[in-house]
C-alpha positions as CSV (number, residue, x, y, z in Angstrom):
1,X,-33.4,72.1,-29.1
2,X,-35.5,72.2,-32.2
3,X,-32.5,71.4,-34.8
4,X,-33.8,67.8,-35.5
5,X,-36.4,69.2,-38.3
6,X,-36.8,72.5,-38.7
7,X,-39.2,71.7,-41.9
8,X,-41.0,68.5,-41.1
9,X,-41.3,67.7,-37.1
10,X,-40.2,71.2,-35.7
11,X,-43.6,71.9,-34.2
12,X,-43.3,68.8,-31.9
13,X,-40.2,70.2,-31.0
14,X,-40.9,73.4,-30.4
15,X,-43.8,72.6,-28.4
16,X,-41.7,70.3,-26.1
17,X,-39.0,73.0,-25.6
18,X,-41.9,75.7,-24.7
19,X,-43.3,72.9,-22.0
20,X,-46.8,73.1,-24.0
């Protein structure tokens, strides 16, 4: 669920989809 910016915001996603 991290396909929104995988350059720019992907952290913030990544994080969210680990639960961190």
């Amino acid at each position: 669920m991290y396909n929104t910016q995988k350059a720019g915001g992907h952290c913030s996603i990544v994080v969210r989809d680990l639960g961190l």
